[in-house]
N, C-alpha and C positions, 0 to 999 in steps of 0.2 A: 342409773338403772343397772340393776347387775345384772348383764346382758347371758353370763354363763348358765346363771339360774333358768332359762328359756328352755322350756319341756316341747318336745316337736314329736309327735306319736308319728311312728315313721311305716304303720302299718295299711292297709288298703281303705283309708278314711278321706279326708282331706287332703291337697296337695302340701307342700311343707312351706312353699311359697307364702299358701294361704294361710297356715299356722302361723309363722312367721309376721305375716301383717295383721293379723288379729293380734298378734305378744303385744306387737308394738303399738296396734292402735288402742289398745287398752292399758297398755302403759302413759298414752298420752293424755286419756281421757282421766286415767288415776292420778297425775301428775307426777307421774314415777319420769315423764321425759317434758321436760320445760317448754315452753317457744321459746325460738332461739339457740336451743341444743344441740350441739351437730352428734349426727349416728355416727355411728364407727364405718371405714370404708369399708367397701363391699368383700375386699380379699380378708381383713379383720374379722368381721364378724363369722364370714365362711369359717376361717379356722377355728374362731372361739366356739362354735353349734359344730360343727364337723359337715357341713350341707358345703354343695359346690359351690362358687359367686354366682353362678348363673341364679339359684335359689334366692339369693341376696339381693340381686339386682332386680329380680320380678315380683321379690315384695317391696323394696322401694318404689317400685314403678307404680306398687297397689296403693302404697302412701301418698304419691303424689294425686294419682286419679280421687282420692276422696278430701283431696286437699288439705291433707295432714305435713307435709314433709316439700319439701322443693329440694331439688339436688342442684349445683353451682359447680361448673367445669371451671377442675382446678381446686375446689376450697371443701367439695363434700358436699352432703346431703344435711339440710335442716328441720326440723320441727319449725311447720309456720303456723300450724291450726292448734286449736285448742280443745276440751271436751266436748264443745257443741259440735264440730266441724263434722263429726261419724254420728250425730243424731240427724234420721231422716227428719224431722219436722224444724231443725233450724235452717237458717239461711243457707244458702250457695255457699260455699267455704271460695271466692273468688281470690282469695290470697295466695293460696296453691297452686293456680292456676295462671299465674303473671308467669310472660315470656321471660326467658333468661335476662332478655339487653332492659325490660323496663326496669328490673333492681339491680344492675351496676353501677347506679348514683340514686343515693339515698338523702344526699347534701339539700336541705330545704329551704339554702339562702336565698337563693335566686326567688321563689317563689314567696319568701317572710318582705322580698320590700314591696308588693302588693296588697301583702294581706292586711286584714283587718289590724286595726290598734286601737286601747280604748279611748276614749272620744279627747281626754285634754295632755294624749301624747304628743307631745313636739317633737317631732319626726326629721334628723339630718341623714334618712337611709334611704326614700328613692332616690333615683338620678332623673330630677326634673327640672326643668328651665323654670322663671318668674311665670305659672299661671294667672297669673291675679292681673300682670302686661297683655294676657294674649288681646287680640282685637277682635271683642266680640261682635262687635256692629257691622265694621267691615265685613266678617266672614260673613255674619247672618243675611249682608247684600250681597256676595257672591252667591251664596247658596240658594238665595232666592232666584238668582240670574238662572242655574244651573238647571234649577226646578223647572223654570217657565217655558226653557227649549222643550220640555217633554217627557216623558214618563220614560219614552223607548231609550233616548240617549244618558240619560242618567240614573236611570232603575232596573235597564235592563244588563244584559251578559255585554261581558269584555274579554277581549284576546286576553291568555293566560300571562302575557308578556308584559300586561298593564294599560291603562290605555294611551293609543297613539300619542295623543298631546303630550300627554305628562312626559311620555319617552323622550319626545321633540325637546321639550325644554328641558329637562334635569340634563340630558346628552351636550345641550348649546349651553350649559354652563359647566360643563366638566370636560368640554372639547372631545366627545363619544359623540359618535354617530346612531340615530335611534335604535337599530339593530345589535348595540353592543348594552341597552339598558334594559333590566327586570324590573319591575314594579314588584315590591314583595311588601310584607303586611308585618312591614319595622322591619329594622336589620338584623334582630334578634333570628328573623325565619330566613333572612339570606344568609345566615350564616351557617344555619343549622342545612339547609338546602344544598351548599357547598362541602359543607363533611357529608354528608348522604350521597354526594357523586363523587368525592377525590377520596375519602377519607374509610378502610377495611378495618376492623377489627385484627388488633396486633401492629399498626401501621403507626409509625412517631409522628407526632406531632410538637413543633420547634415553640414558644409562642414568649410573650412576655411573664418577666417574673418580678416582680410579680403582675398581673393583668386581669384583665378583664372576667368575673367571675362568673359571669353568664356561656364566655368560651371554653372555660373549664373546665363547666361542667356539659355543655356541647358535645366536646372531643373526648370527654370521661365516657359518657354514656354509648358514644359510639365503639367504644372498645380499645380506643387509641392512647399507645402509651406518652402521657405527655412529659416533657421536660422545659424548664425555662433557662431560658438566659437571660443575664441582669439587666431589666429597661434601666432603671435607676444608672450604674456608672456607663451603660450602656458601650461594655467591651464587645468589639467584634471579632475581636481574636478568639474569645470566649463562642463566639457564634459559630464559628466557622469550625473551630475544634466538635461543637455538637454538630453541627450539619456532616462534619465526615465520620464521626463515631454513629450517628444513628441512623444517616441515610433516612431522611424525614419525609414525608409524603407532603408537608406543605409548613412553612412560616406564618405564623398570624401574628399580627404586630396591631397597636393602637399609637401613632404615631405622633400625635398632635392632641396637645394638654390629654395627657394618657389618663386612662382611667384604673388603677385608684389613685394614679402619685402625681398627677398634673403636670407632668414635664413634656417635654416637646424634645423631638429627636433632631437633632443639629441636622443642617444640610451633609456634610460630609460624610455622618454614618450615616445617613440614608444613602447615599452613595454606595456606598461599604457595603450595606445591607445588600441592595440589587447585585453589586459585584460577584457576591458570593452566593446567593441563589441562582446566579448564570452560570457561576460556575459548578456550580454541583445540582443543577440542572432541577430544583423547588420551588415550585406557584408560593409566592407569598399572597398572604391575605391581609386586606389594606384597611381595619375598621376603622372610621372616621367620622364619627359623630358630634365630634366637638368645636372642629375646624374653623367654624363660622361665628366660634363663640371668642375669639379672645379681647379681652378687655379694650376700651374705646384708647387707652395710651400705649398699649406695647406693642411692638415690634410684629409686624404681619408672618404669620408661621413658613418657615418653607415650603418649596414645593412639594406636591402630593410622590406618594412612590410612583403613584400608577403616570401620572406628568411626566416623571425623571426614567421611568424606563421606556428602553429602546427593545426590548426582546418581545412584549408582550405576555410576561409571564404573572401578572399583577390581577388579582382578583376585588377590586375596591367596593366597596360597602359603606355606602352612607344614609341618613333617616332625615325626616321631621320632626322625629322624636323629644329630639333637643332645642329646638328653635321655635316650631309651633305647639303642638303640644304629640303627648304621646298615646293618648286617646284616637287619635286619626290614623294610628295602625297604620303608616305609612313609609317607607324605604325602599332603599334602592339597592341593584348591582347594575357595578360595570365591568366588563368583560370581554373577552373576544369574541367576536358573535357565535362560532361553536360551542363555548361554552354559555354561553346565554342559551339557545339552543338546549342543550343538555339540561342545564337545572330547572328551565320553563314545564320539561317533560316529568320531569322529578317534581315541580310543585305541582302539578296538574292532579296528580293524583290525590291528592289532598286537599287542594285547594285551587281550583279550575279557575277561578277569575277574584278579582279583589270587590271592594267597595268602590263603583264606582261616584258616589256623589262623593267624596273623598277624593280619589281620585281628580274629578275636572273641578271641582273647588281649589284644591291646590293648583292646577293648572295655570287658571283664572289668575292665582295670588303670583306665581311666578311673572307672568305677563303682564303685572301690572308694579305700582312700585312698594305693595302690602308686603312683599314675604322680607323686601331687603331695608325696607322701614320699620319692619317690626326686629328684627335682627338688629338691628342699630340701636332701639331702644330697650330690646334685653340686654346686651353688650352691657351697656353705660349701668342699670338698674344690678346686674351680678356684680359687680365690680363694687357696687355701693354696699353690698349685701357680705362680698366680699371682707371689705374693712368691719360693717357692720361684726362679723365672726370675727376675725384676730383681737381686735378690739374687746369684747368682750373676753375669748381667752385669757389674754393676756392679764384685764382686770380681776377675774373673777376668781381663777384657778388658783391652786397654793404654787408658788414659785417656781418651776422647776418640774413639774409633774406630767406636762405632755408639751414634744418639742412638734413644730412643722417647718414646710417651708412654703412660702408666700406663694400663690398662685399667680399667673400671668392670664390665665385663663377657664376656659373650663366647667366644669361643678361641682370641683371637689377638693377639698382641702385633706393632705397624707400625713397622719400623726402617728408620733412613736410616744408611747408610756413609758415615763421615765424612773415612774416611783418604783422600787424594791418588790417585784414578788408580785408586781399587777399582770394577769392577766385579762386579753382584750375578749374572750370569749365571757367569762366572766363576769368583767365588768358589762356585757351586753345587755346579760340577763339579770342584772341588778341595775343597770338602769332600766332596763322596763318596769323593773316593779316603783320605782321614781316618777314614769313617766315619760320619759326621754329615750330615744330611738336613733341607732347608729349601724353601721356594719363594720364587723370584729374582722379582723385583718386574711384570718385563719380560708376564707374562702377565696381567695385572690389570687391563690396559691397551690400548683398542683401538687407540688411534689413536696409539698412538706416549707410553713413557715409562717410567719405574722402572727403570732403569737402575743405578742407586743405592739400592733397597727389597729388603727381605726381609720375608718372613712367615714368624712362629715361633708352631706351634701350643704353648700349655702345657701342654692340658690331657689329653692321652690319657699323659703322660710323669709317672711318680714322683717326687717332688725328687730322690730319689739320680740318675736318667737322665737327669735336666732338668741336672746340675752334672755329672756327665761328659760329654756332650755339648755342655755352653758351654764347657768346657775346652778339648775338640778344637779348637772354633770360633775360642776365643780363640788357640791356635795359630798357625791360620791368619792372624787378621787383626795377631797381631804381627809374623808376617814380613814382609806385608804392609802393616806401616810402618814395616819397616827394624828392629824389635825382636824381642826372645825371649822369648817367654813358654812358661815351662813347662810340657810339658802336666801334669806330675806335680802339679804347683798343683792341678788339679782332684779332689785324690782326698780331700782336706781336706772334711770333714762340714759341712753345714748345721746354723745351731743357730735 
């Protein structure tokens, strides 16, 4: 738009304000200003028309009210509405109207491993345990038990805190006392519950790098600048140097078969980790959702942080998400009781009490030997699921093309693209049009990386699904290095 051309009749008629956002609303509506176009800042434009910024500034403010324009502290003012937006008989222009903090994460990974796919996608992109294991008979006799006590105990309202039982037990196996557990709705909302009390806009946040993409984007939306330090060779030296350059408001770690690279964090840097959060005085956040998953032969994981520390400054977070299923919208915090306290007051507002038939269902299953029976049979069933996937890699794929490294646990196998010029976003959305479904490394990552990473869930996929689906893949990445590989290769049986 040539913004100098702008004719402003400067005599006892209209304000100039109002000239000014008529220019430009009928610039928008002629296409003379794009969606997506930033206006010039406010001291710019003043000079270019000769009007003061105050002029400037209360015609954007007219833009924004007809929901033409949204301005963004720090980056300027944009075109979000279109020609309809200033016709009174179209819809509400509600786009212009979004709070500053709901679009400073536009990232729609988090929400793409829920969403729809069509129906003969073979899907390695949510993070699910064996549903096909879960024990549907037993639960359906718990929840009939739960039913029969009464309508008022398991239909009615619960303490915001969860209910008592479930506190009793999740605390008598985490060695907390009922007053230091949340009952939250997954761990996904204890997390987010936790930046909404510790966590300002402009505040660092320390976390894995790369980690958990759901945290990422968490502590993005809250306004916090994030940075990682390398889970992978998991240098502390490296930590400690970021903990005194940014003076962080909190550590988040996923410590145990981490989620996306399935490693486990030695005892001694956990050590190391606590050391240095005491010392430079930062609540670590302890997400732990996998814990309970490591394969029925290896090596039982270290102690938890929140176990190994002595200050109390340990914010841990664990779910059912992974073990029973993730449907049951069920998780935990442990804490010190003030701060349990605090974030119960923070969920209240949004979310006053959970599910209780969820709630005393799980209860039931902890008390009795269903939840640590079913755990021992997903255990052994990932693990099988597990070989199932290398297996097939290894057969299917052109030579050389994606490296990883073995899991010990977990639900995730961490792969790098080896072939020349592959990128992982890319190949995302080519294999969807394949059929086959993954998450491209690119989200896992605050500050820039993975480029080259994939994450392949094994564990919600049957071997037969797991070897159709690397077949598709393998498709893809031998055209991908100038070879053919068949997809009909893939219909050959696992033995």
């Amino acid at each position: 738009m040539d913004y100098a051309g702008v004719k402003l009749d400067r005599s006892d008629g209209p304000s100039l304000y109002d000239q000014l956002a008529e220019a430009l609303a009928s610039a928008v509506a002629g296409g003379g200003l794009a969606v997506g176009e930033r206006l010039p800042s406010e001291r710019e434009l003043a000079g270019v028309l000769g009007v003061s910024r105050t002029t400037v500034v209360a015609a954007y403010r007219e833009l924004e009210a007809r929901g033409l324009a949204r301005g963004h502290v720090g980056r300027g003012t944009f075109v979000v509405g279109g020609a309809e937006a200033d016709d009174e008989g179209a819809p509400f222009a509600w786009r212009g109207k979004l709070a500053s903090g709901a679009g400073r994460l536009s990232d729609p990974a988090l929400r793409a491993l829920v969403g729809e796919t069509r129906p003969d996608t073979v899907s390695f992109a949510p993070g699910m345990p064996a549903l096909d294991r879960f024990p549907v008979d037993a639960f359906r006799r718990l929840t009939d038990r739960v039913l029969r006590r009464g309508a008022e105990a398991s239909l009615g309202l619960l303490p915001t805190e969860g209910h008592p039982g479930l506190r009793e037990a999740i605390g008598a196996r985490s060695g907390a006392g009922r007053e230091e557990v949340l009952v939250v709705s997954g761990a996904q909302q204890g997390l987010d519950l936790v930046t909404r009390c510790l966590v300002d806009p402009g505040d660092w946040v320390v976390m894995d790098r790369p980690g958990y993409l759901g945290a990422v984007q968490t502590f993005l939306s809250a306004g916090a600048n994030v940075v990682g330090w390398d889970f992978e060779k998991a240098d502390t030296g490296e930590l400690g140097d970021l903990l005194l350059r940014h003076r962080p408001k909190l550590i988040y770690t996923n410590p145990t078969f981490q989620n996306p690279t399935g490693l486990t964090l030695p005892l001694p840097k956990r050590r190391e980790v606590l050391r240095l959060a005491r010392r430079h005085r930062v609540p670590v956040v302890e997400d732990e959702p996998y814990r309970e998953l490591g394969f029925a032969g290896s090596s039982p994981p270290p102690p938890t942080l929140r176990d190994l520390d002595e200050s109390g400054l340990v914010v841990h977070l664990g779910t059912f998400s992974k073990t029973l299923a993730a449907g049951l919208r069920l998780g935990w915090v442990l804490a010190p009781e003030a701060v349990v306290e605090q974030l119960a007051l923070v969920k209240a507002r949004s979310d006053l009490f959970g599910n209780a038939v969820s709630q005393l269902v799980a209860t039931e299953a902890l008390a009795t030997d269903l939840f640590d029976a079913h755990v021992a049979s997903i255990r052994e069933e990932h693990e099988r699921r597990h070989r199932a996937l290398a297996h097939s890699l290894e057969r299917l794929l052109v030579p050389g093309a994606l490296s990883w490294r073995a899991a010990e646990g977990g639900l995730y196998l961490w792969c790098r693209l080896s072939g020349p010029g592959l990128d992982s976003s890319r190949l995302q959305e080519e294999a969807a049009r394949v059929g086959v479904s993954f998450v491209a490394g690119r989200p896992f990552y605050a500050d820039g990386g993975g480029d080259r990473r994939i994450r392949l869930c094994y564990t919600s996929l049957p071997p037969a699904d797991i070897e159709r689906g690397i077949g598709r893949l393998a498709g893809l990445l031998g055209e991908a290095n100038g070879q053919t590989v068949p997809l009909a290769s893939a219909s050959r049986p696992l033995v």
